[in-house]
C-alpha positions as a printed NumPy array, in Angstrom:
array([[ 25.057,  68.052, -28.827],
       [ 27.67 ,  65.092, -29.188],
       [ 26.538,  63.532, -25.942],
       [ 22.715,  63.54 , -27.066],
       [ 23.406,  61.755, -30.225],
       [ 25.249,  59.275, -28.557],
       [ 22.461,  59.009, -25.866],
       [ 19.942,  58.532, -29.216],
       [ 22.589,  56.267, -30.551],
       [ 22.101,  53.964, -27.234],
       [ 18.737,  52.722, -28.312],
       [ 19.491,  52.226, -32.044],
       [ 20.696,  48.539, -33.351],
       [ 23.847,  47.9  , -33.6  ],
       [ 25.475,  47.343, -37.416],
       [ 29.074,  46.185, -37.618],
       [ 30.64 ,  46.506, -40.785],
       [ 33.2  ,  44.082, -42.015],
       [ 35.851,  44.403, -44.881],
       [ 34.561,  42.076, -47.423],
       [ 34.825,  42.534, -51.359],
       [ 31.165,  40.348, -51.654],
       [ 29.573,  40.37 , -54.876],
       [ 27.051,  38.249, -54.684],
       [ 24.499,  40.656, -54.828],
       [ 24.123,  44.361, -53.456],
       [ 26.153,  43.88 , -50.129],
       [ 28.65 ,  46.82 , -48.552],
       [ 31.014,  45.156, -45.776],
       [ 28.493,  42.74 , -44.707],
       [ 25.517,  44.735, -44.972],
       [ 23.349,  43.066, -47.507],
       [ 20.766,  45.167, -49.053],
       [ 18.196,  42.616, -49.282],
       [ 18.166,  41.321, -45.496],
       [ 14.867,  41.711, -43.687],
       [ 14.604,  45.184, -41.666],
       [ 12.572,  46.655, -39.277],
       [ 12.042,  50.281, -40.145],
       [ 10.66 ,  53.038, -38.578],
       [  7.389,  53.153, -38.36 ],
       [  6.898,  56.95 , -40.268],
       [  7.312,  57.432, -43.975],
       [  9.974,  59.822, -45.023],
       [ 10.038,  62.455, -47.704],
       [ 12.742,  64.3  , -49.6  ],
       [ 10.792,  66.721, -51.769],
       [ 13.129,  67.91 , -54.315],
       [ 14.988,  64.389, -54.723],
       [ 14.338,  62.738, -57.63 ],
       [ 16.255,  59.313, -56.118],
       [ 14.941,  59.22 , -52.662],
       [ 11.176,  61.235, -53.075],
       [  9.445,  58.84 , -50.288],
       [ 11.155,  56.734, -48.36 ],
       [ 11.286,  54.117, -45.201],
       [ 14.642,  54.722, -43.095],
       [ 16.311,  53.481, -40.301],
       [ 19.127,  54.831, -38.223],
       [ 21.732,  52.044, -37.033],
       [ 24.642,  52.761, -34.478],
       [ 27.922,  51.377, -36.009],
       [ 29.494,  48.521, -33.371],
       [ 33.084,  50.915, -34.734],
       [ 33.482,  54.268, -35.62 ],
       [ 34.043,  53.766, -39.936],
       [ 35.985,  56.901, -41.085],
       [ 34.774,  59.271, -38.397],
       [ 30.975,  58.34 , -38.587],
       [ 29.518,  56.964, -35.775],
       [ 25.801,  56.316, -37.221],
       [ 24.496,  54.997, -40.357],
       [ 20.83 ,  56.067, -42.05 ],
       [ 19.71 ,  52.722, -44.306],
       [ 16.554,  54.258, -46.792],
       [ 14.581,  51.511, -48.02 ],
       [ 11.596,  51.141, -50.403],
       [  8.216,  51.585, -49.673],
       [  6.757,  48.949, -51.759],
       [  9.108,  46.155, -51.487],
       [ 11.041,  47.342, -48.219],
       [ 14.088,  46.555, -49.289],
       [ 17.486,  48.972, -48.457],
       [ 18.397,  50.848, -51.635],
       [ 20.921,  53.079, -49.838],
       [ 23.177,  53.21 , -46.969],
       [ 24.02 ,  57.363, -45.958],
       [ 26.408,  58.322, -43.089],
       [ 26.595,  61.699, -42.21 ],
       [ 28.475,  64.096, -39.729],
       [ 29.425,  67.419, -39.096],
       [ 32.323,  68.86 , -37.301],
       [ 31.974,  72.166, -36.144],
       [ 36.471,  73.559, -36.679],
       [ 38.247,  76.043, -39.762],
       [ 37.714,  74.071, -42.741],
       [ 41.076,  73.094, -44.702],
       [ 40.998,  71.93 , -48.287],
       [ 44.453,  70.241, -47.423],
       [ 42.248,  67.692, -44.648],
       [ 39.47 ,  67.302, -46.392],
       [ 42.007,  66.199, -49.242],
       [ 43.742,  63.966, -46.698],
       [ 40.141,  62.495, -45.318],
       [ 39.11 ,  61.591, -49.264],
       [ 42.642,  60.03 , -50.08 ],
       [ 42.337,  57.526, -46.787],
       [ 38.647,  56.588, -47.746],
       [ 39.59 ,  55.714, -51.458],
       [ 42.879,  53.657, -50.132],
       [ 40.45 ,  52.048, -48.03 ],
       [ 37.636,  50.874, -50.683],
       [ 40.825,  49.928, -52.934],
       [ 42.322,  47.872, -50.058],
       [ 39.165,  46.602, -48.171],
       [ 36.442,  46.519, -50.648],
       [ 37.91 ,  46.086, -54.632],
       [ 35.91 ,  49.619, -55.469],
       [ 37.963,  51.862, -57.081],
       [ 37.012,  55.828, -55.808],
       [ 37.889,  58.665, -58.227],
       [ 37.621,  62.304, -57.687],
       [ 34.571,  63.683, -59.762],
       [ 34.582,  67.428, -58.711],
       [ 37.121,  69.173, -56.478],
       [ 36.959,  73.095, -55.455],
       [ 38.933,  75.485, -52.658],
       [ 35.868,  73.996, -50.672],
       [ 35.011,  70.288, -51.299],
       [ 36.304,  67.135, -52.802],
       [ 33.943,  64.615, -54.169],
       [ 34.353,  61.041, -55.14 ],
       [ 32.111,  58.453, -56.763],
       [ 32.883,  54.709, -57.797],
       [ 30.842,  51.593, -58.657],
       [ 30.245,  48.364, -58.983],
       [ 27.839,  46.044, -60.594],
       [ 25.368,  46.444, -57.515],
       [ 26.566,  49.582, -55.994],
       [ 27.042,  53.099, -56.204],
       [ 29.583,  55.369, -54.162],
       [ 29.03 ,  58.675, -53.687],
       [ 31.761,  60.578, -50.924],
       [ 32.235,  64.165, -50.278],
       [ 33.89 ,  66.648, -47.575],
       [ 33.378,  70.519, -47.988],
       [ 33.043,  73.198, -45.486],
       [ 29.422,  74.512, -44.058],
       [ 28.4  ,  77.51 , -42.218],
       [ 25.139,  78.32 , -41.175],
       [ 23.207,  81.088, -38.873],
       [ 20.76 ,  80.608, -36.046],
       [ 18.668,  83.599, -34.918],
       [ 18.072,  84.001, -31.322],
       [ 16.28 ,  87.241, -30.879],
       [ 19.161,  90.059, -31.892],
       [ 21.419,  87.769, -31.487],
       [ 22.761,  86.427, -34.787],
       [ 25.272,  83.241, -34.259],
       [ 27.639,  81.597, -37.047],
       [ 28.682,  77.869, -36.93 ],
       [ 31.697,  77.188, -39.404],
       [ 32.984,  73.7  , -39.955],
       [ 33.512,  70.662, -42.51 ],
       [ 30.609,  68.27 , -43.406],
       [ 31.322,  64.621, -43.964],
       [ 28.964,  62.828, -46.569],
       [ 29.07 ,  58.93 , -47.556],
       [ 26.482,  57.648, -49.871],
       [ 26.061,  53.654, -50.764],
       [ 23.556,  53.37 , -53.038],
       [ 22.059,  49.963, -54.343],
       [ 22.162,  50.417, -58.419],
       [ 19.272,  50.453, -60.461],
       [ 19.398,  48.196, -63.471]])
């Protein structure tokens, strides 16, 4: 599966993200939310969102790896096609440990502190996830680690996957 995505990932731009604390408008290390992209050329559609409903989206191949993500999805507005949210995402299929995912959140948060002035705090926390969120005047920050599991059928066969999903969101705020 790894080596597919990073065939996919061959043919995707390139985004390299920068530390940079810029506040001159919505802007997350050097990706500015209201530079010209070219999206996809299909609509998307989250049905039970109430932020995202349709969308334009485009997935960009990070020139570095930025805490373990390799990928970026930008979502952008239909009517003014504009980004409104930066989402990396990634699974790792391993025995989920609160005490790592604590360790992943805590480096993320120093980071943002350190490399862009946005200050992380933990909004929920459980034997299972940890959750963060932050803002600025332009931005939201949404992070989160918890463990998955899920089932594939394949006939009588019934097969588990266990492991700990990664979530970043950067959102452009809505005045």
């Amino acid at each position: 599966m790894i080596a597919s995505i990073k065939d996919g990932a061959r043919d995707m731009p390139i985004l390299a993200l920068t530390p940079c604390t810029n506040s001159a408008g919505a802007a997350f290390m050097g990706f500015v939310f209201d530079a010209k992209i070219d999206w996809n050329s299909e609509t998307n559609c989250i049905m039970d969102s109430c932020e995202d409903g349709l969308f334009l989206s485009r997935e960009l191949e990070l020139k570095q790896p930025f805490h373990g993500f390799e990928t970026v999805k930008v979502r952008g507005d239909i009517d003014s096609r504009k980004a409104y949210a930066m989402v990396f995402n990634r699974s790792v299929v391993c025995e989920f440990d609160i005490d790592g995912a604590q360790r992943w959140t805590d480096e993320v948060r120093r980071d943002f502190a350190e490399s862009c002035g946005i200050n992380l705090v933990v909004e929920s926390e459980s034997a299972d996830w940890v959750m963060l969120r932050g803002e600025t005047d332009a931005l939201r920050i949404w992070v989160c680690d918890g463990s998955y599991s899920s089932l594939s059928f394949c006939g009588d066969q019934v097969k588990t996957e266990r492991g700990v999903h990664y979530q970043l969101e950067v959102r452009r705020r809505v005045r």
